[in-house]
Backbone and ligand atoms as CSV (ligand in chain L), in Angstrom:
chain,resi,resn,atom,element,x,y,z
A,1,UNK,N,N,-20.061,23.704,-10.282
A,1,UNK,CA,C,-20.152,22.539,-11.165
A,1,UNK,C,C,-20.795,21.369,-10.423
A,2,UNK,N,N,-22.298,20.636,-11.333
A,2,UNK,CA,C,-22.212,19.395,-10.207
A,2,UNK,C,C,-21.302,18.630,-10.205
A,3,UNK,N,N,-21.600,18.248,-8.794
A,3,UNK,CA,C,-20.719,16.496,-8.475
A,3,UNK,C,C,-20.840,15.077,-8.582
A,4,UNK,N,N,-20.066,14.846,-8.803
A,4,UNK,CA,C,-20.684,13.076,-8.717
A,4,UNK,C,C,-19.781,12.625,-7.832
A,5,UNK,N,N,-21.078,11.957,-7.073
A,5,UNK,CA,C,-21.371,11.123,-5.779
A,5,UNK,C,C,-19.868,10.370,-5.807
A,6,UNK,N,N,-19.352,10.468,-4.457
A,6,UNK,CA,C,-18.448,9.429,-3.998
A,6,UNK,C,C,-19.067,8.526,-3.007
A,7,UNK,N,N,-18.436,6.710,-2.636
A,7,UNK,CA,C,-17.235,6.287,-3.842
A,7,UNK,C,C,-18.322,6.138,-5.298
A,8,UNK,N,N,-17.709,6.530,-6.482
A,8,UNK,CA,C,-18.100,6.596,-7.720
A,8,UNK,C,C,-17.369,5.239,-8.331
A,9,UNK,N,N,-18.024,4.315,-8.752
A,9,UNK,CA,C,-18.096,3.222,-9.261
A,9,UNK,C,C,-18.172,3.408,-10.883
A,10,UNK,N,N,-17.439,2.405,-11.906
A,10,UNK,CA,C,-17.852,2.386,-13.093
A,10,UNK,C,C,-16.779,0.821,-13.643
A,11,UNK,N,N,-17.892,0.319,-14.062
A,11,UNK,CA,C,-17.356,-1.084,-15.217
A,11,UNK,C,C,-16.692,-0.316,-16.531
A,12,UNK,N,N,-15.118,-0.925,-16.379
A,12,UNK,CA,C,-14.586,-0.368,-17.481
A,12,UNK,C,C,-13.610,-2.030,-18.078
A,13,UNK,N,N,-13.319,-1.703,-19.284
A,13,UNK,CA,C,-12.221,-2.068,-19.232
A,13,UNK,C,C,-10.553,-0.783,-19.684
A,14,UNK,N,N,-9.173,-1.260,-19.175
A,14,UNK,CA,C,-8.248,-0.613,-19.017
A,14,UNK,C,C,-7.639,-1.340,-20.108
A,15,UNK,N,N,-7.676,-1.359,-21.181
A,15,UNK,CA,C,-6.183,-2.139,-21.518
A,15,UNK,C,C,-5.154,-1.280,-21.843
A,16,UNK,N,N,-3.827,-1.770,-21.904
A,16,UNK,CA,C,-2.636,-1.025,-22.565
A,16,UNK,C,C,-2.825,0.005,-23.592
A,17,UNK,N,N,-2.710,1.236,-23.400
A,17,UNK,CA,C,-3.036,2.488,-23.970
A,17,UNK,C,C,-4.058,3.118,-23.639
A,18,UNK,N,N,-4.883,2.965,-22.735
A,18,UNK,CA,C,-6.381,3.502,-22.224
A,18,UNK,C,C,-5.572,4.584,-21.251
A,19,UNK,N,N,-6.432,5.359,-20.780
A,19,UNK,CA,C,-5.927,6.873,-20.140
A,19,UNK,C,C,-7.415,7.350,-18.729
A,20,UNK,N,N,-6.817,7.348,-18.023
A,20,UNK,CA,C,-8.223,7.534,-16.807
A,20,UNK,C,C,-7.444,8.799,-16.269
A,21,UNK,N,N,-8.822,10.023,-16.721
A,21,UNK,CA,C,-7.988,11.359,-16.049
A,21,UNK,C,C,-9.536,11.924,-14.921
A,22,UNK,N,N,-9.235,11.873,-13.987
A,22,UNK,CA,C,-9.796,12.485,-12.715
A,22,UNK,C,C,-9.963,13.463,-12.300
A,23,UNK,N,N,-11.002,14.468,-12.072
A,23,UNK,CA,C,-10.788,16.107,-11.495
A,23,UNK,C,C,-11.438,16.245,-10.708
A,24,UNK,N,N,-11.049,17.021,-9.559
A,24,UNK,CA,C,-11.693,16.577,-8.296
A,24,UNK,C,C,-10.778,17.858,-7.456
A,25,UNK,N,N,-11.513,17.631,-6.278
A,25,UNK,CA,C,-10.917,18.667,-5.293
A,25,UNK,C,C,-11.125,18.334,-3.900
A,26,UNK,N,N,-10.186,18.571,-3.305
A,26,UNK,CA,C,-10.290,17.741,-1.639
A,26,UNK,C,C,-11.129,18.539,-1.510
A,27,UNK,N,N,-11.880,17.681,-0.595
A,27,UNK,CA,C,-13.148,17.987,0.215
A,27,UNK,C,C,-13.159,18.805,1.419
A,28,UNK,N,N,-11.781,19.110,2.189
A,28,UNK,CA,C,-11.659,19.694,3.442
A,28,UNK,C,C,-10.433,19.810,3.574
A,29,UNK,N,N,-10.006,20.784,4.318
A,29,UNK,CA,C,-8.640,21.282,4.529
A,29,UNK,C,C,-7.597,20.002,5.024
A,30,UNK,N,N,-6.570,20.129,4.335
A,30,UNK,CA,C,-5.111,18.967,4.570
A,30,UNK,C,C,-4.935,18.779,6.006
A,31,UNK,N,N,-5.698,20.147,6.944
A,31,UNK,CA,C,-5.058,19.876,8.331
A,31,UNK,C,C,-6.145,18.638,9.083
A,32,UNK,N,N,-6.974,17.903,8.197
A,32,UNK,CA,C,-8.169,17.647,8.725
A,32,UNK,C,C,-7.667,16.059,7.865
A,33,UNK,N,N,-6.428,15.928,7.232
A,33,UNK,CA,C,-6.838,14.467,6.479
A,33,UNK,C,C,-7.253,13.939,5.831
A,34,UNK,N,N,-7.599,14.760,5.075
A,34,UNK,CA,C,-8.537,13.895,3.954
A,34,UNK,C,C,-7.423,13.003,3.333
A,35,UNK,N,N,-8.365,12.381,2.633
A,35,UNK,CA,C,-7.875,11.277,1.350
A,35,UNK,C,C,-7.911,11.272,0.301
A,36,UNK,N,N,-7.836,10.577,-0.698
A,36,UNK,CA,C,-8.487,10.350,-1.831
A,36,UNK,C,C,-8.011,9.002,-2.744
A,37,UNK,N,N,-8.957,7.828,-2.946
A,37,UNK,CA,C,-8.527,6.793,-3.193
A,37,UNK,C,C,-8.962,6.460,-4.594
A,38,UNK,N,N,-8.196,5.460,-5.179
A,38,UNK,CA,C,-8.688,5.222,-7.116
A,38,UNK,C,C,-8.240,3.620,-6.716
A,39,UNK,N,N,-9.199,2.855,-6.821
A,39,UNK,CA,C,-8.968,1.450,-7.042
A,39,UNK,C,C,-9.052,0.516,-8.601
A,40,UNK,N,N,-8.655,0.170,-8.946
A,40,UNK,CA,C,-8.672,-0.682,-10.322
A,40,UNK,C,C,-9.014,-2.385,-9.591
A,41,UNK,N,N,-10.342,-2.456,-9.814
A,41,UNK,CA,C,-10.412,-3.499,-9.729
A,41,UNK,C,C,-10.957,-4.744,-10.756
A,42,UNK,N,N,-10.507,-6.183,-10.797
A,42,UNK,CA,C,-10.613,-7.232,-11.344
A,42,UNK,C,C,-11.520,-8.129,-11.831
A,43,UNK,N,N,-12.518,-7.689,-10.830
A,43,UNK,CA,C,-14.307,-8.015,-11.044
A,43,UNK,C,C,-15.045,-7.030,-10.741
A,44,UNK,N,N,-16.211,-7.208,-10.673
A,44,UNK,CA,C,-16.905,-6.387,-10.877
A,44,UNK,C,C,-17.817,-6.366,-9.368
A,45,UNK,N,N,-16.929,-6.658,-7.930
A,45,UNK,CA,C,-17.340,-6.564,-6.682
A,45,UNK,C,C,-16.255,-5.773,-5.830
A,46,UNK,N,N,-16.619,-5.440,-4.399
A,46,UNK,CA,C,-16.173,-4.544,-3.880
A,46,UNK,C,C,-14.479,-5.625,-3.335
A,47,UNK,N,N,-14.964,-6.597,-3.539
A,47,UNK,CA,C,-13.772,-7.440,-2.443
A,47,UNK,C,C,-13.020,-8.484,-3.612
A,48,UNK,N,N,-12.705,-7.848,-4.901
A,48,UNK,CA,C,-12.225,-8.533,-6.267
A,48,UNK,C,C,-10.683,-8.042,-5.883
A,49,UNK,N,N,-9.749,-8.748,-6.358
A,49,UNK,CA,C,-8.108,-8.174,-6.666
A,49,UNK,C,C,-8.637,-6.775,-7.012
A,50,UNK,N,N,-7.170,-5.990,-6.610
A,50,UNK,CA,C,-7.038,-4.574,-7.106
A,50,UNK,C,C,-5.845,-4.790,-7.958
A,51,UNK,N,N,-5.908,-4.233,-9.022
A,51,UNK,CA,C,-4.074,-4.678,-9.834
A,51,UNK,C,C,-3.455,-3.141,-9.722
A,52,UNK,N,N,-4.585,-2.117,-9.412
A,52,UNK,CA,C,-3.668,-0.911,-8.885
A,52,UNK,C,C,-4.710,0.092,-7.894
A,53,UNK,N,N,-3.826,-0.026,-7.393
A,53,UNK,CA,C,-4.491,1.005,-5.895
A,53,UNK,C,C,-3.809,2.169,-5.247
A,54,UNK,N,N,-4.107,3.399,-5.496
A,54,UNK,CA,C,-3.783,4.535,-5.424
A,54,UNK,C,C,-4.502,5.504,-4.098
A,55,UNK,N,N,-3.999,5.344,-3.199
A,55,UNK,CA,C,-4.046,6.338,-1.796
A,55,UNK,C,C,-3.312,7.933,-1.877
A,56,UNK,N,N,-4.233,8.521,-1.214
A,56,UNK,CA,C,-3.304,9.931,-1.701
A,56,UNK,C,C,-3.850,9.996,0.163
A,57,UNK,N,N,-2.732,10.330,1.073
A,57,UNK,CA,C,-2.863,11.167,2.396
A,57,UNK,C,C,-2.716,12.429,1.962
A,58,UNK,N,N,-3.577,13.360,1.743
A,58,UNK,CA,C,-3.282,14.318,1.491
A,58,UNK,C,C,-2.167,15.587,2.120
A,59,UNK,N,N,-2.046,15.034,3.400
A,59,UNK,CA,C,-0.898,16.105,4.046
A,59,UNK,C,C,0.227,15.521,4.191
A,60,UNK,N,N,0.254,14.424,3.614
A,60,UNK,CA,C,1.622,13.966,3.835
A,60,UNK,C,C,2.495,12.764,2.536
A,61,UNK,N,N,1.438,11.911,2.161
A,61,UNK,CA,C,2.096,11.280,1.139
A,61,UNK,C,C,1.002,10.073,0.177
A,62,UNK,N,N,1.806,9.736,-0.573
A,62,UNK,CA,C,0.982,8.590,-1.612
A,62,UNK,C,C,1.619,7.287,-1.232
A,63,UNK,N,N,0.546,6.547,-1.354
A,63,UNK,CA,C,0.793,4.990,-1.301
A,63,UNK,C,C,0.072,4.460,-2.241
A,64,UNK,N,N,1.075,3.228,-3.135
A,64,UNK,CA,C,0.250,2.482,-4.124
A,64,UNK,C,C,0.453,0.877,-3.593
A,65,UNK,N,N,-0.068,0.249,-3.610
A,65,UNK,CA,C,-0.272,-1.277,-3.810
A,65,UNK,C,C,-1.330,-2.003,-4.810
A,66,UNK,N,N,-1.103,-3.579,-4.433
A,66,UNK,CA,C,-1.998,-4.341,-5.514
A,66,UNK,C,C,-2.487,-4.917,-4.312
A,67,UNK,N,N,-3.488,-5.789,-4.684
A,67,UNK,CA,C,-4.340,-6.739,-3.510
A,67,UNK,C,C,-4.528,-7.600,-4.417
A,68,UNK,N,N,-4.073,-9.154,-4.178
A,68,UNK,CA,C,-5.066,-10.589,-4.519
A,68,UNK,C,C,-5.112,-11.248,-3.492
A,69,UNK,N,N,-6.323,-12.285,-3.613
A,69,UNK,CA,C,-6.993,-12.725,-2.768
A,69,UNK,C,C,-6.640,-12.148,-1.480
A,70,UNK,N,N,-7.302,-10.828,-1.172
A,70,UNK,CA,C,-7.317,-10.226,0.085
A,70,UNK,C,C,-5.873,-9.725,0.874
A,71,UNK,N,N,-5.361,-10.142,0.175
A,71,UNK,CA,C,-4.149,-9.534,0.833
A,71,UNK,C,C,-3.232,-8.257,-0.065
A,72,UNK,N,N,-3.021,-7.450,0.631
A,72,UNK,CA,C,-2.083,-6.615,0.236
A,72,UNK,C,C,-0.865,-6.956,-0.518
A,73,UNK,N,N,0.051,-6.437,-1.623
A,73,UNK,CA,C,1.207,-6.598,-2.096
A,73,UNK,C,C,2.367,-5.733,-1.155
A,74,UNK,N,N,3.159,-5.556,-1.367
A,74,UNK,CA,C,4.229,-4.448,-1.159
A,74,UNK,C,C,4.250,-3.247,-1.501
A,75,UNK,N,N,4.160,-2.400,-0.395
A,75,UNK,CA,C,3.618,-1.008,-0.432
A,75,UNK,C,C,4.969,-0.406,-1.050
A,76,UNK,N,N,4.229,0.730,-1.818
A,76,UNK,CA,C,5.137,1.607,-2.678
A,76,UNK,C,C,4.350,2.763,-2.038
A,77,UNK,N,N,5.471,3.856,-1.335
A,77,UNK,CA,C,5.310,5.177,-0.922
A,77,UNK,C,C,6.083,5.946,-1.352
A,78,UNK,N,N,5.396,7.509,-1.237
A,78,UNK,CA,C,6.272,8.626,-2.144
A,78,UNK,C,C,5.666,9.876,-0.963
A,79,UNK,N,N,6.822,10.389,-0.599
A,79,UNK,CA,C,6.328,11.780,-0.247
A,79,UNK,C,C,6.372,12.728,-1.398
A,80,UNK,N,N,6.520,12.828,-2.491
A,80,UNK,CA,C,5.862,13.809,-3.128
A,80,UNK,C,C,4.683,13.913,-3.741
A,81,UNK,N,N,4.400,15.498,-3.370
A,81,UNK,CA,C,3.005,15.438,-2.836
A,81,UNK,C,C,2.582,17.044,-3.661
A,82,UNK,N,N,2.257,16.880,-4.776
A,82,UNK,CA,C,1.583,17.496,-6.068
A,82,UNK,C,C,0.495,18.584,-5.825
A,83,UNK,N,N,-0.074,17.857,-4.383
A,83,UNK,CA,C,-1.599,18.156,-4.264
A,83,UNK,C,C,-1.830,19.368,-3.508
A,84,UNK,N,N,-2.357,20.550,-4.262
A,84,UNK,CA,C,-2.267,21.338,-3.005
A,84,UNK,C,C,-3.701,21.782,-2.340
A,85,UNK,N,N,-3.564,21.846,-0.901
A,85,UNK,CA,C,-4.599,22.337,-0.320
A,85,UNK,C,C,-5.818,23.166,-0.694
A,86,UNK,N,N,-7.566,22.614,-1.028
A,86,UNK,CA,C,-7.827,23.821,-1.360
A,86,UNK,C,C,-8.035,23.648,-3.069
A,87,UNK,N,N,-7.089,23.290,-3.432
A,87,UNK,CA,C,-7.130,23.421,-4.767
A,87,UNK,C,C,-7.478,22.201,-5.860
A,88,UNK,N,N,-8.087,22.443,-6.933
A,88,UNK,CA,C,-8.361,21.478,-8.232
A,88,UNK,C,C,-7.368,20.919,-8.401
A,89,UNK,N,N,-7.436,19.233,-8.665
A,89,UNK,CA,C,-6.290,18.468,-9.214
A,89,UNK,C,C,-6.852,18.133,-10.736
A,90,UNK,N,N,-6.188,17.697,-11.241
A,90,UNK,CA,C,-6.296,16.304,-12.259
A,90,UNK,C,C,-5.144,15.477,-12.372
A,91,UNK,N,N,-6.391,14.383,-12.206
A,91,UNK,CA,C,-5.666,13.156,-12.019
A,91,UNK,C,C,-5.008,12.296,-13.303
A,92,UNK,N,N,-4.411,11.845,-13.948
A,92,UNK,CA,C,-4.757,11.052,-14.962
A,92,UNK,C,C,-3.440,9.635,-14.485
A,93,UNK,N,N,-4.411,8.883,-15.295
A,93,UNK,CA,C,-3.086,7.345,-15.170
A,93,UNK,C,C,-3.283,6.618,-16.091
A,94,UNK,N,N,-2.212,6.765,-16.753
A,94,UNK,CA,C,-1.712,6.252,-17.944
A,94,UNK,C,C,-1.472,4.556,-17.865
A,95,UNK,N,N,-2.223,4.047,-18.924
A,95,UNK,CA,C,-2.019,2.554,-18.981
A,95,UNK,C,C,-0.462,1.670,-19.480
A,96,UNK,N,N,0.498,1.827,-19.250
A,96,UNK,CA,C,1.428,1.715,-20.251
A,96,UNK,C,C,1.546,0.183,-20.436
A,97,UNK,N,N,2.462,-0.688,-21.483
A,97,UNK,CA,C,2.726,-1.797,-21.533
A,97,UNK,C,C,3.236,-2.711,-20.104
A,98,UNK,N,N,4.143,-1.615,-19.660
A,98,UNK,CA,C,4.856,-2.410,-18.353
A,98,UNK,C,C,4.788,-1.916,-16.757
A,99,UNK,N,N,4.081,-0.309,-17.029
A,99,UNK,CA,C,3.112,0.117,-15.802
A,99,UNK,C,C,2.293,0.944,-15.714
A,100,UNK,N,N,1.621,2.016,-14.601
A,100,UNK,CA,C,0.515,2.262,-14.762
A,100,UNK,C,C,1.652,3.648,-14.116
A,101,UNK,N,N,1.411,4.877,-15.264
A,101,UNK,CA,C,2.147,5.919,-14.832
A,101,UNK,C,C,0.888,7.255,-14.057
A,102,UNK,N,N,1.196,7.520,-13.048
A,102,UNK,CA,C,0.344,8.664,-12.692
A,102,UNK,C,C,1.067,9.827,-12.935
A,103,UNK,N,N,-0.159,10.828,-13.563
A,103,UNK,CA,C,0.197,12.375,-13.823
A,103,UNK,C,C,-0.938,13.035,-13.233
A,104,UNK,N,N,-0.409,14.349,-12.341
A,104,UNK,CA,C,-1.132,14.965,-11.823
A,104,UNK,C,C,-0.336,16.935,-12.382
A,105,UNK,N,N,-1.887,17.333,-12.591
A,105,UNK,CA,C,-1.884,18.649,-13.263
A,105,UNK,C,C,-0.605,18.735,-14.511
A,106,UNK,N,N,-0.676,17.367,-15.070
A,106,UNK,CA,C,0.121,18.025,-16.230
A,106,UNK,C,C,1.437,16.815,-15.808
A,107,UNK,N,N,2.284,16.796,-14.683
A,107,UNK,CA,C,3.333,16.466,-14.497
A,107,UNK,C,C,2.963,14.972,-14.603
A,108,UNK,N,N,4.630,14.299,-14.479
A,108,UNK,CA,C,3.882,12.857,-14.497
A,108,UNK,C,C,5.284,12.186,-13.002
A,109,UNK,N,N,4.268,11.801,-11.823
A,109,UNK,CA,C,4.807,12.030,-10.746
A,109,UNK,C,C,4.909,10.584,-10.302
A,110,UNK,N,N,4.236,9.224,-10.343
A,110,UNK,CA,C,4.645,8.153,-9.897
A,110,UNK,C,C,4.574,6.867,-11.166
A,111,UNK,N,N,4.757,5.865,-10.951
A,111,UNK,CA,C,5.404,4.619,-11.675
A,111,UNK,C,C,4.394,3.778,-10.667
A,112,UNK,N,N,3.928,2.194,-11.298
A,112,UNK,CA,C,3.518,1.747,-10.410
A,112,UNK,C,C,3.742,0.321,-11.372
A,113,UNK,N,N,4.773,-0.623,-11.567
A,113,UNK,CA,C,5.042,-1.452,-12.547
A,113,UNK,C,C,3.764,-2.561,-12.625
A,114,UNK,N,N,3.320,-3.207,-13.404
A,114,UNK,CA,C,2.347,-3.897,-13.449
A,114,UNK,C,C,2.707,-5.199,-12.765
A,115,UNK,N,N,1.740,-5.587,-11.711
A,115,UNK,CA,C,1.905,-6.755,-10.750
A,115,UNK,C,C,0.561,-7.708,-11.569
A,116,UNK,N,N,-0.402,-7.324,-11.697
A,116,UNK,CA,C,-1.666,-7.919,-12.562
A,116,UNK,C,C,-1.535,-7.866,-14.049
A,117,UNK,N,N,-2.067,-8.426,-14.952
A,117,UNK,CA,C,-2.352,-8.148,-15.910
A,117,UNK,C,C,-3.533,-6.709,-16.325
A,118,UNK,N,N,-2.709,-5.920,-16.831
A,118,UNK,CA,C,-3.938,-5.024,-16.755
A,118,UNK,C,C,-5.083,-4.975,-17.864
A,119,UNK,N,N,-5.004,-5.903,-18.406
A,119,UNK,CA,C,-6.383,-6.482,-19.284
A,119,UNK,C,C,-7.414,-6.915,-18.340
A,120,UNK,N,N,-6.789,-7.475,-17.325
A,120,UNK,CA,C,-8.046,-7.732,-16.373
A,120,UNK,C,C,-8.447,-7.064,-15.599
A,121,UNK,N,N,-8.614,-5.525,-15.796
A,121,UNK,CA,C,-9.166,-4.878,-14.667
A,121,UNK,C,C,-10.837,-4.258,-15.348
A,122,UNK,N,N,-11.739,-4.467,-14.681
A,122,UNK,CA,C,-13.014,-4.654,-14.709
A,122,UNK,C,C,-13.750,-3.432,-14.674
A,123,UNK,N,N,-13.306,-2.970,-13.268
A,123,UNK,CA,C,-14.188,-1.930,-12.671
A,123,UNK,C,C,-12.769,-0.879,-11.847
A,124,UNK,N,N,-13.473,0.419,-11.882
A,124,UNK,CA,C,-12.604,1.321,-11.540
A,124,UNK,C,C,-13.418,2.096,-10.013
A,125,UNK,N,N,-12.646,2.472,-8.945
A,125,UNK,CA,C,-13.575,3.146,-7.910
A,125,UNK,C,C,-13.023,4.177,-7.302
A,126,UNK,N,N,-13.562,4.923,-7.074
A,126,UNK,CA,C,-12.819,6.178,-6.645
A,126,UNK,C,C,-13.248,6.918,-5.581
A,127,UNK,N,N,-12.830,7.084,-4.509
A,127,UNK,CA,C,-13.579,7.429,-2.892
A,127,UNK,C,C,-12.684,8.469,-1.876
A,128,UNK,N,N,-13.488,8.216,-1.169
A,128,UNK,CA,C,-12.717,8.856,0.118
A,128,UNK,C,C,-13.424,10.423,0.276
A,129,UNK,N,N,-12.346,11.197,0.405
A,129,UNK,CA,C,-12.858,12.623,0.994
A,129,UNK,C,C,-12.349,13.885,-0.359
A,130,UNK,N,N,-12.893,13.604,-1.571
A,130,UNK,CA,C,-13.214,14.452,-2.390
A,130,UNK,C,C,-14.383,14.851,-3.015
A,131,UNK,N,N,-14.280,16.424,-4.083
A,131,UNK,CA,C,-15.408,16.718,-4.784
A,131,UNK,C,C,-14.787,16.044,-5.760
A,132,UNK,N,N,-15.595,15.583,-6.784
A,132,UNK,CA,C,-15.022,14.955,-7.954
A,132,UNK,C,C,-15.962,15.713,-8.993
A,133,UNK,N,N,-15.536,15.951,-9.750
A,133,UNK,CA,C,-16.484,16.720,-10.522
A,133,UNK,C,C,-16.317,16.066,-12.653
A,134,UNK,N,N,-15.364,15.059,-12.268
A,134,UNK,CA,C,-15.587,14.507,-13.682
A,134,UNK,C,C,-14.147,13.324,-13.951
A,135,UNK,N,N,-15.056,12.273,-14.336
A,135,UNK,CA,C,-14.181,10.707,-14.117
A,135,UNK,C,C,-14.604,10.731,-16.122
A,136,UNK,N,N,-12.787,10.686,-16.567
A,136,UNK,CA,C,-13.096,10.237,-17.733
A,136,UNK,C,C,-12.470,9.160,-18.515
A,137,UNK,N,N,-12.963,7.795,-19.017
A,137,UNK,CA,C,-12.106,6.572,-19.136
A,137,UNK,C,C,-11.607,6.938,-21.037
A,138,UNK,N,N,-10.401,7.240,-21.361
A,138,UNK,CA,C,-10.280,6.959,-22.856
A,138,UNK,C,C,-9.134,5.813,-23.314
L,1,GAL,C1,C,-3.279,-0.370,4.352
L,1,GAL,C2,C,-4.659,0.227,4.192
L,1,GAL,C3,C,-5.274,-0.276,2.924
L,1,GAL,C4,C,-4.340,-0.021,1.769
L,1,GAL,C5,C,-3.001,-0.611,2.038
L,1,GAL,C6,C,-2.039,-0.334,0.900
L,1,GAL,O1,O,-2.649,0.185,5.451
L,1,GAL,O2,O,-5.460,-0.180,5.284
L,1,GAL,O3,O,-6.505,0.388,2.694
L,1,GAL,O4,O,-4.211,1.371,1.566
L,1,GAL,O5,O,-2.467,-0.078,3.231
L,1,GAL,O6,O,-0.774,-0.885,1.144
């Protein structure tokens, strides 16, 4: 299947009820680190607020935070860890009224309560060390 290019950039808007589902596949074995990152950002530049920011360590755990004006919020970590080596994910994250729920392959595995307004998120980015093979905003 082709790929599209990482980090993969797109001007969206998110509001309450919108749905962003991701499919993709680590790029290299878990013993090697990869990543895989999904930023929601506020403008439409690389260095805008994030109102949700989604880190996946792939061999070991997830971290979410927010960023305004350059600084980090309070990290939210989870060792459970969905993702397996090797293999196709999908991603999806649900817009809800009061947070931004992530589901991966079906399950629905983290909470991330809304620190931003999520009307204001602009642009969506998605990077690090995956194949991505299809970003879809509904
Ligand atoms: C930092 C990392 C940032 C971001 C942040 C989230 O350690 O450098 O890229 O992931 O954690 O709290």
């Amino acid at each position: 299947m082709a790929l599209i290019p990482v980090p993969y950039t797109k001007y969206v808007s998110l509001p309450v009820g919108s749905f962003v589902k991701i499919k993709g596949t680590p790029a290299m074995s878990f013993s090697m680190n990869p990543q895989l990152q999904v930023d929601f950002h506020t403008e439409h530049e690389d260095d805008s607020d994030i109102a949700f920011h989604f880190r996946v360590y792939f061999n070991s755990c997830v971290v979410m935070n927010s960023c305004q004006c350059g600084s980090w919020g309070e990290e939210v970590k989870s060792t459970d860890m969905p993702f397996k080596n090797g293999q196709p994910f999908e991603l999806g994250i649900m817009v809800l009224s009061k947070e931004y729920q992530v589901i991966v392959n079906g399950c629905q595995y983290y909470t991330f309560p809304h620190r931003l307004d999520p009307g204001s998120v602009k642009m969506i980015q998605v990077g690090r060390d995956v194949s991505l093979t299809s970003v879809i905003i509904a």
